[in-house]
Kinemage of the C-alpha trace (Angstrom):
@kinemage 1
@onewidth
@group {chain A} dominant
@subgroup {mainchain}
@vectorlist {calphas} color= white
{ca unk a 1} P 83.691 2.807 138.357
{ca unk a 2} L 80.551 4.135 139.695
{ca unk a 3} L 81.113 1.914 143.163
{ca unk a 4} L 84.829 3.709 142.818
{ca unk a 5} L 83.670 7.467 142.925
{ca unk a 6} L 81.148 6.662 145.367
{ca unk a 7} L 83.668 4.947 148.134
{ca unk a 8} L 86.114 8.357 147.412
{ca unk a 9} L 83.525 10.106 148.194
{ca unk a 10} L 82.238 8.080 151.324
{ca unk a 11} L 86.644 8.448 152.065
{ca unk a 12} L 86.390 12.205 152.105
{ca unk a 13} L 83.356 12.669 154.185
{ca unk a 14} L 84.844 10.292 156.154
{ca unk a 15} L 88.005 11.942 156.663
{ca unk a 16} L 86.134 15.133 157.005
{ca unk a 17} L 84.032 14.080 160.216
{ca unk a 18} L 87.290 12.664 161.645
{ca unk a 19} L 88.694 16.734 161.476
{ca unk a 20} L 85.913 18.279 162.356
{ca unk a 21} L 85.604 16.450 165.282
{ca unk a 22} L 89.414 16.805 166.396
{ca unk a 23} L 89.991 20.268 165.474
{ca unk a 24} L 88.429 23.575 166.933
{ca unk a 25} L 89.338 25.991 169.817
{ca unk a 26} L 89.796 23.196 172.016
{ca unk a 27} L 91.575 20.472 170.548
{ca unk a 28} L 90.538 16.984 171.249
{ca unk a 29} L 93.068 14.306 170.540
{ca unk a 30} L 92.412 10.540 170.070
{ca unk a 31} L 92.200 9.185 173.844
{ca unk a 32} L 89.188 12.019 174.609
{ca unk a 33} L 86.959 11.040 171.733
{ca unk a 34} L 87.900 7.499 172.099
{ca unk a 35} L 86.862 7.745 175.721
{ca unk a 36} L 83.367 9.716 175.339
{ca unk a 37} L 82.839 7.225 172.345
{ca unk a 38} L 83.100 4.168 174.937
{ca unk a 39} L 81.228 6.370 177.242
{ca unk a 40} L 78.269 6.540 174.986
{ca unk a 41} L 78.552 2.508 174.591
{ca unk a 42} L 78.248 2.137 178.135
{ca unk a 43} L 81.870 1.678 178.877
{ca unk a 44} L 82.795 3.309 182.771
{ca unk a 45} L 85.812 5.093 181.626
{ca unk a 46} L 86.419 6.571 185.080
{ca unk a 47} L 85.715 10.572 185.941
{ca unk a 48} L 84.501 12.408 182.893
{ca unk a 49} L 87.420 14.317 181.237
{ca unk a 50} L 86.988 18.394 179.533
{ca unk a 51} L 87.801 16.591 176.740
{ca unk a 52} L 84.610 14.276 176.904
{ca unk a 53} L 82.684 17.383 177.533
{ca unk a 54} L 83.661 19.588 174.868
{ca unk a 55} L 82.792 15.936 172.411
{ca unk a 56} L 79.145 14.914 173.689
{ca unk a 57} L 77.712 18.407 174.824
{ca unk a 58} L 79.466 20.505 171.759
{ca unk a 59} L 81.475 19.032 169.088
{ca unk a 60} L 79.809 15.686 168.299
{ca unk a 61} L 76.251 18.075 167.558
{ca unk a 62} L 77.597 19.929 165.980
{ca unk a 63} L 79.440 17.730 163.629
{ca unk a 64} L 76.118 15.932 163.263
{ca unk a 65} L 74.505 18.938 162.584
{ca unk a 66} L 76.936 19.192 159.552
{ca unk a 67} L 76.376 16.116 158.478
{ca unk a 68} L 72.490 16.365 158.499
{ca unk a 69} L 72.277 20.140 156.861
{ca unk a 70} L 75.229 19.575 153.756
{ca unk a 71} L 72.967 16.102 152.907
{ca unk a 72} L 69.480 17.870 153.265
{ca unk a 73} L 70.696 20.882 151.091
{ca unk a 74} L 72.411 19.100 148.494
{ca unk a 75} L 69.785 16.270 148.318
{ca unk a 76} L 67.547 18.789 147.891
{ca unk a 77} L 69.517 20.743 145.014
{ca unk a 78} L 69.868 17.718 142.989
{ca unk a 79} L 66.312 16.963 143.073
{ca unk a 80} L 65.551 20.685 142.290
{ca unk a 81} L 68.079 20.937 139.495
{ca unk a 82} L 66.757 17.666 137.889
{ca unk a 83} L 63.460 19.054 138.310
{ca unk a 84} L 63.651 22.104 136.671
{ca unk a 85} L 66.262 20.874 133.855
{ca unk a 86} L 68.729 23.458 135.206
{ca unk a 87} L 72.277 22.875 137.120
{ca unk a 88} L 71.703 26.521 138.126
{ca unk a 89} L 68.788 26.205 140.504
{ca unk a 90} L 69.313 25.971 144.101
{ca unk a 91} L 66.600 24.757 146.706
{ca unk a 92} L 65.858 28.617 147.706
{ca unk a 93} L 64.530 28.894 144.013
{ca unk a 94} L 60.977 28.849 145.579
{ca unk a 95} L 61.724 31.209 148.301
{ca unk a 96} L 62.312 28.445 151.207
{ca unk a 97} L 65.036 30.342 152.394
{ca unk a 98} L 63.458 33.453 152.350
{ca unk a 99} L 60.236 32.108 153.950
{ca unk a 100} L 62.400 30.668 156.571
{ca unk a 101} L 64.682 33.575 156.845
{ca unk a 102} L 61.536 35.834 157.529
{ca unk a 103} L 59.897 33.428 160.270
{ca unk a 104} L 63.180 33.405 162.276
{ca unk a 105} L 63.733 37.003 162.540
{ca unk a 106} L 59.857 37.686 163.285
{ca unk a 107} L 60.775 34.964 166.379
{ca unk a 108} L 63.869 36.649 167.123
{ca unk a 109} L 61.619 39.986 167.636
{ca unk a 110} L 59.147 38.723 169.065
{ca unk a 111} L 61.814 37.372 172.091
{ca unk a 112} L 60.608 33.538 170.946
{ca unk a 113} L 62.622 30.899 172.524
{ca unk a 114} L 64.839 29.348 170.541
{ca unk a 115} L 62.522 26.377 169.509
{ca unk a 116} L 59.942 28.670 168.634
{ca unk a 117} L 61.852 30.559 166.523
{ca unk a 118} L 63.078 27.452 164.897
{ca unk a 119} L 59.642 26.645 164.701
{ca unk a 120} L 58.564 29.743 163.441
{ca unk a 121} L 61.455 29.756 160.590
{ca unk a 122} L 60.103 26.187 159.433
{ca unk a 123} L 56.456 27.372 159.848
{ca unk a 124} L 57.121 29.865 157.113
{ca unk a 125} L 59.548 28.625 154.777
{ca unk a 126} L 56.964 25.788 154.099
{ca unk a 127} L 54.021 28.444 153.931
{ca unk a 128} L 56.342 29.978 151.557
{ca unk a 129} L 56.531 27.319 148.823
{ca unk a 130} L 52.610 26.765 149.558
{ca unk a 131} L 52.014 30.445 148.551
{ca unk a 132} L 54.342 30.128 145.269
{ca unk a 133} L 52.350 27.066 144.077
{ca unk a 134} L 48.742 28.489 144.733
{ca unk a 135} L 50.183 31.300 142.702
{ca unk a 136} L 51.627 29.398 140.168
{ca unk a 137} L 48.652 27.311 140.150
{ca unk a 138} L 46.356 30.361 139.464
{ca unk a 139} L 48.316 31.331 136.161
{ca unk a 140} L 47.171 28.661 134.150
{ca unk a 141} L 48.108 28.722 130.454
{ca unk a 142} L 51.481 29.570 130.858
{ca unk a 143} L 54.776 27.218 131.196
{ca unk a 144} L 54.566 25.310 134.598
{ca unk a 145} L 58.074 25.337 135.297
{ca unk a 146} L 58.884 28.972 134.447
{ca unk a 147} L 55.546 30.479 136.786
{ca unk a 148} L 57.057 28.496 139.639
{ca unk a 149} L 59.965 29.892 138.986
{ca unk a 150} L 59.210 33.697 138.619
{ca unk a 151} L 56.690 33.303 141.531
{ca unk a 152} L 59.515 31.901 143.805
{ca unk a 153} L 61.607 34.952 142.786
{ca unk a 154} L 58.653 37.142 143.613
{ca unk a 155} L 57.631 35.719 146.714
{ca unk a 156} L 61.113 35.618 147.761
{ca unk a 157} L 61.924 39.012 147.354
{ca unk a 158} L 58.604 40.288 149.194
{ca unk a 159} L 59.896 37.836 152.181
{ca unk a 160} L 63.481 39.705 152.194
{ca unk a 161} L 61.306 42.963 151.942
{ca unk a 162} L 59.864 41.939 155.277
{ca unk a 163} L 63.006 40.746 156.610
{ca unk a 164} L 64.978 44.266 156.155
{ca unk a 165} L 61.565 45.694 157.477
{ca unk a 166} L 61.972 43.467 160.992
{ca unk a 167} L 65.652 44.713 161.098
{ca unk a 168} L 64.527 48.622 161.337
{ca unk a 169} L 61.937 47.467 163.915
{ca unk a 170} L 64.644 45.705 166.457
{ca unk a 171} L 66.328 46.504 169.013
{ca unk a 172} L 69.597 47.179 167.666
{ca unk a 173} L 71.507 46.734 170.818
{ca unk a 174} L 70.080 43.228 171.635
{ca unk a 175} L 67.833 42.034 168.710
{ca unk a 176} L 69.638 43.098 165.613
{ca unk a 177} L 72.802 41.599 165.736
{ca unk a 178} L 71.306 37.920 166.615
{ca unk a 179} L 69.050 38.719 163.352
{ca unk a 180} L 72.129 39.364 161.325
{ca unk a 181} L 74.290 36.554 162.879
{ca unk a 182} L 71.131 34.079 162.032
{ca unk a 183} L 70.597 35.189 158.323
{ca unk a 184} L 74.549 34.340 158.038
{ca unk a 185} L 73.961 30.947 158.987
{ca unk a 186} L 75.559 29.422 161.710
{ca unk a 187} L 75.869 26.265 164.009
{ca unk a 188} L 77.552 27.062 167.132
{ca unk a 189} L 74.822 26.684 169.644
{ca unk a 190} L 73.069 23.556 167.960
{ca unk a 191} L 71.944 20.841 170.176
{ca unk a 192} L 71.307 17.247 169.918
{ca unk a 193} L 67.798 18.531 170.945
{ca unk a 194} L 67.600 20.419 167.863
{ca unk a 195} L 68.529 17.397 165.552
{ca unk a 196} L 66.212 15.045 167.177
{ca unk a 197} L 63.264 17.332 165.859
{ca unk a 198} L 65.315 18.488 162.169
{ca unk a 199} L 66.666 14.696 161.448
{ca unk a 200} L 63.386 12.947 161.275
{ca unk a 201} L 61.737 15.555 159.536
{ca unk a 202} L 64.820 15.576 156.541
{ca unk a 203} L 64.405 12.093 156.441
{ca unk a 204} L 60.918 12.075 155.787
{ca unk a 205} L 61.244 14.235 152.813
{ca unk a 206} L 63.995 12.150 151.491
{ca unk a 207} L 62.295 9.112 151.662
{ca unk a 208} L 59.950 10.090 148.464
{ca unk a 209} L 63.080 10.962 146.064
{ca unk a 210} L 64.682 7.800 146.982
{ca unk a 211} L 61.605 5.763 146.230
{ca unk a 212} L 60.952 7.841 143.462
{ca unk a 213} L 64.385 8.335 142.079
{ca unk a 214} L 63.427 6.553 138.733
{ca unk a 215} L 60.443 8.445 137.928
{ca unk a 216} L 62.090 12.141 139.183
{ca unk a 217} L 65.025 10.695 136.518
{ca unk a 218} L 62.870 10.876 133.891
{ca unk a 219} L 61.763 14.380 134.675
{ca unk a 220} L 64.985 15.348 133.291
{ca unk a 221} L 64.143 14.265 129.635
{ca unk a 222} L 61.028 17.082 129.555
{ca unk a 223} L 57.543 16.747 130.557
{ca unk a 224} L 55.986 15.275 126.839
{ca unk a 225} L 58.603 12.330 127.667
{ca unk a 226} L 58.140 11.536 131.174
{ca unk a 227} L 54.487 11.671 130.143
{ca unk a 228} L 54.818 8.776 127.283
{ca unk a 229} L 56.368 6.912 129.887
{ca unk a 230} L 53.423 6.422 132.432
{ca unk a 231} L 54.769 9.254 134.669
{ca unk a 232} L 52.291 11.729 135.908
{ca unk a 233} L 54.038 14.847 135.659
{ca unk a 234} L 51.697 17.014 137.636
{ca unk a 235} L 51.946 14.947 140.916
{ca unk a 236} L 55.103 14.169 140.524
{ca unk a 237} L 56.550 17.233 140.129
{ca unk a 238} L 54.468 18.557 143.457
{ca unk a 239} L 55.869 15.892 145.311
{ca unk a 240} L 59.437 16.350 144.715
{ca unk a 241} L 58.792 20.089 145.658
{ca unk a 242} L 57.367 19.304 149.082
{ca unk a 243} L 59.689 16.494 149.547
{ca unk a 244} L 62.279 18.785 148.581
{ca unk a 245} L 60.946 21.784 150.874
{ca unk a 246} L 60.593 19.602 153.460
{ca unk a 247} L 64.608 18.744 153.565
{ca unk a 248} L 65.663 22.172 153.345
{ca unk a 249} L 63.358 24.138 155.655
{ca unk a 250} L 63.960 21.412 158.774
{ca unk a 251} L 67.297 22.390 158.088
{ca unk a 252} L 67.622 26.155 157.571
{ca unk a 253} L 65.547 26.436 160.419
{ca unk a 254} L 68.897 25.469 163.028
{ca unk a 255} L 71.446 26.563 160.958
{ca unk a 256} L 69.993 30.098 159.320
{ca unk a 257} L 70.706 30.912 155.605
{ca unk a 258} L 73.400 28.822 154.273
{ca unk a 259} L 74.162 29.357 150.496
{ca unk a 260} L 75.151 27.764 147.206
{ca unk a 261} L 75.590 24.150 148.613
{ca unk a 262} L 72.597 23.249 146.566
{ca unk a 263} L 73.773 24.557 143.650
{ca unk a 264} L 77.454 23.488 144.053
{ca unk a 265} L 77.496 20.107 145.216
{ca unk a 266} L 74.823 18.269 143.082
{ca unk a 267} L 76.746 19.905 139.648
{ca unk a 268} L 80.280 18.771 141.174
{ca unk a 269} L 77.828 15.586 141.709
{ca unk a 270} L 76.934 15.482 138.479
{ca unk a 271} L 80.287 15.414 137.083
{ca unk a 272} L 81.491 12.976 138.694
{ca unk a 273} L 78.459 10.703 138.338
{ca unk a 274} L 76.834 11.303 135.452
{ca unk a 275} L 72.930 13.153 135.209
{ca unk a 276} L 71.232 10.040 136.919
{ca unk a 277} L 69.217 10.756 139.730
{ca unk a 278} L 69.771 7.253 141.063
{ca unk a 279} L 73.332 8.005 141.408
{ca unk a 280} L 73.218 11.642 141.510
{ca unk a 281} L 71.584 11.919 144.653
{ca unk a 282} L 73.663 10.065 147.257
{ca unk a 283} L 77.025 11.542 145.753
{ca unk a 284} L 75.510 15.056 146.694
{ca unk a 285} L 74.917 14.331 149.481
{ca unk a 286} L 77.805 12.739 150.544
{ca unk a 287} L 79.564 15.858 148.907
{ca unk a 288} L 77.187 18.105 150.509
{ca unk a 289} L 78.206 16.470 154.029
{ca unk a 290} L 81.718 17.028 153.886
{ca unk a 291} L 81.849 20.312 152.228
{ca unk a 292} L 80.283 21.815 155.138
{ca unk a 293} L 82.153 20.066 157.564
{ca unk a 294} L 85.286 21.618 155.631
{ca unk a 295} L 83.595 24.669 155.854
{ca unk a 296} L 82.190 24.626 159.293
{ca unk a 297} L 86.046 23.515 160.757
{ca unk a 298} L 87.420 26.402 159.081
{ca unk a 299} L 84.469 28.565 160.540
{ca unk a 300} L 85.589 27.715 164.034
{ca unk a 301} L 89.818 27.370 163.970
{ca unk a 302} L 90.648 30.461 161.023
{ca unk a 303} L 89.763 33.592 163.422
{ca unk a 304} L 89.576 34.190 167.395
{ca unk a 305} L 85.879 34.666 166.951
{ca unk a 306} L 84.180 32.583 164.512
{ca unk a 307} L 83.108 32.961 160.861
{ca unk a 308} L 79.581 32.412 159.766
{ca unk a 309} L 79.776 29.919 157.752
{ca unk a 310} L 76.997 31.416 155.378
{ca unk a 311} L 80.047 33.999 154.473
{ca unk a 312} L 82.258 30.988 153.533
{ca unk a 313} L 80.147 29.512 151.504
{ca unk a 314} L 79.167 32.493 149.428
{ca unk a 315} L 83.054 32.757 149.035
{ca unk a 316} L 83.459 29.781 147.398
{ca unk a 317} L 80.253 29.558 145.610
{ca unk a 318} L 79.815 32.752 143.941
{ca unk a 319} L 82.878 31.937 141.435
{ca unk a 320} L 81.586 28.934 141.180
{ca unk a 321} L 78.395 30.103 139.800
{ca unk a 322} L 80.287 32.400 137.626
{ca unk a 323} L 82.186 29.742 136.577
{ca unk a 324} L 78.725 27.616 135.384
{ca unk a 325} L 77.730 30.412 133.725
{ca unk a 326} L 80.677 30.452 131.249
{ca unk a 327} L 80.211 27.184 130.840
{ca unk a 328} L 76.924 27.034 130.136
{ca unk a 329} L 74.667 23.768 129.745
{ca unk a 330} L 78.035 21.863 127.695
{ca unk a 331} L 77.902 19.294 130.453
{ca unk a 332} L 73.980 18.968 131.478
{ca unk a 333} L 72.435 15.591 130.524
């Protein structure tokens, strides 16, 4: 059963890359991404087609792109979620997001290339998680888990403070509307540039929850377990953070601020696989993958100008979240 759900799911992702990668303003059919495909293999295929174009120097990207930022974020939920004990934590519950969200706009203003403002948004949603466990670390005595939390909120909300503070400060002729379209989240001009630097860095903070995934497991039972079990909460817990972190701020920092697939996929996840980490954590981010591709191919082909897909998201997840708040914690653990 479990190797069942897991092969639908790999069928759907699947099946989502295939559409993505055919459908958009200019529709490739078979023979052009067969022919850039054998192109890439080393196959002469004759003169290089529009079709090849549009697939090696836009549409494969940004389809990998997809891929890479619906894994990282929904990884990154699941560990979060299992971390806390709550499916309704999201991987901006420390203020990544924010962090990151303030760093790009500051590069944006500052007329940054685009790698430094990438590098800039990173920069600062890590310093941002930093800053919420020094605090949290300060306020000893009081529930671990809960400080981090309220400190993310805090820190978070200072950081979108300073964000709405940047957007009276810009140019709004030139400046301001590549701020807003940014904080929306988006993927159109991504480059295989960009992924070269984002993919290694995801994968080094997944590496840890995979090798980890029994321990982080555990987590889920409550700290006095996991500690009768030879697990030492404390490090643990920081390492699944910056592991964590690390996933979703290479990430937001090419696409902007995309919502609720860190909360959505990992409880659909859970659902479907059951609360353990082990198997929780590929199915989310298999889910994760193809959601946004879903998302991202209806970004591009539903208007004449495209959607952010930040705005889709939040469309679909915000009854969502309703929705697990009427139901409550009936199906957690």
């Amino acid at each position: 059963m479990r190797a069942a759900i897991l092969a639908g799911v790999t069928l759907v992702l699947a099946a989502a890359v295939a559409g993505a990668l055919a459908l958009g303003p200019y529709p490739l059919g078979f023979d052009d991404v067969a022919r850039a495909l054998g192109r890439l293999a080393g196959i002469d295929g004759g003169a290089v087609t529009p079709g090849e174009i549009v697939f090696m120097r836009v549409r494969l990207p940004r389809v990998a792109a997809d891929v890479l930022v619906g894994a990282a974020l929904a990884g990154a939920g699941a560990a979060y979620q299992t971390l806390f004990r709550n499916p309704l934590v999201s991987p901006d519950i420390l203020g990544v997001s924010s962090g990151a969200g303030l760093g790009a706009v500051a590069g944006i203003l500052l007329s940054l290339p685009v790698i430094g403002i990438q590098g800039l948004a990173f920069a600062v949603g890590l310093a941002t998680v930093v800053m919420v466990y020094l605090i949290a670390g300060a306020l000893r005595g009081l529930d671990r888990t809960l400080v981090l939390v309220l400190a993310g909120v805090v820190v978070g909300a200072l950081a979108g403070a300073c964000i709405s503070l940047v957007k009276i400060l810009a140019d709004p002729y030139d400046q301001l509307p590549a701020i807003t379209f940014w904080l929306l989240g988006s993927l159109a001009g991504v480059k295989l540039a960009d992924l070269a630097v984002a993919a290694p860095l995801a994968l080094v903070g997944l590496v840890p929850l995979v090798l980890l995934r029994w321990r982080i497991g555990v987590l889920s039972l409550g700290d006095d377990e996991a500690r009768s079990l030879g697990v030492d909460v404390g490090r643990l817990r920081a390492l699944v953070i910056a592991a964590a972190t690390l996933m979703t701020a290479s990430v937001v920092a090419i696409s902007g601020v995309v919502g609720w697939i860190g909360l959505m996929m990992p409880h659909i996840a859970r659902m479907l696989a059951g609360p353990n980490f082990a198997r929780l954590l590929p199915v989310a981010m298999l889910l994760g993958a193809a959601f946004i591709l879903l998302v991202d191919t209806l970004a591009r082909t539903m208007a004449r100008i495209e959607t952010p897909i930040g705005i889709l998201t939040a469309v679909v997840g915000a009854p969502f979240f309703l929705w697990l708040l009427a139901r409550g914690r009936r199906t957690w653990g």
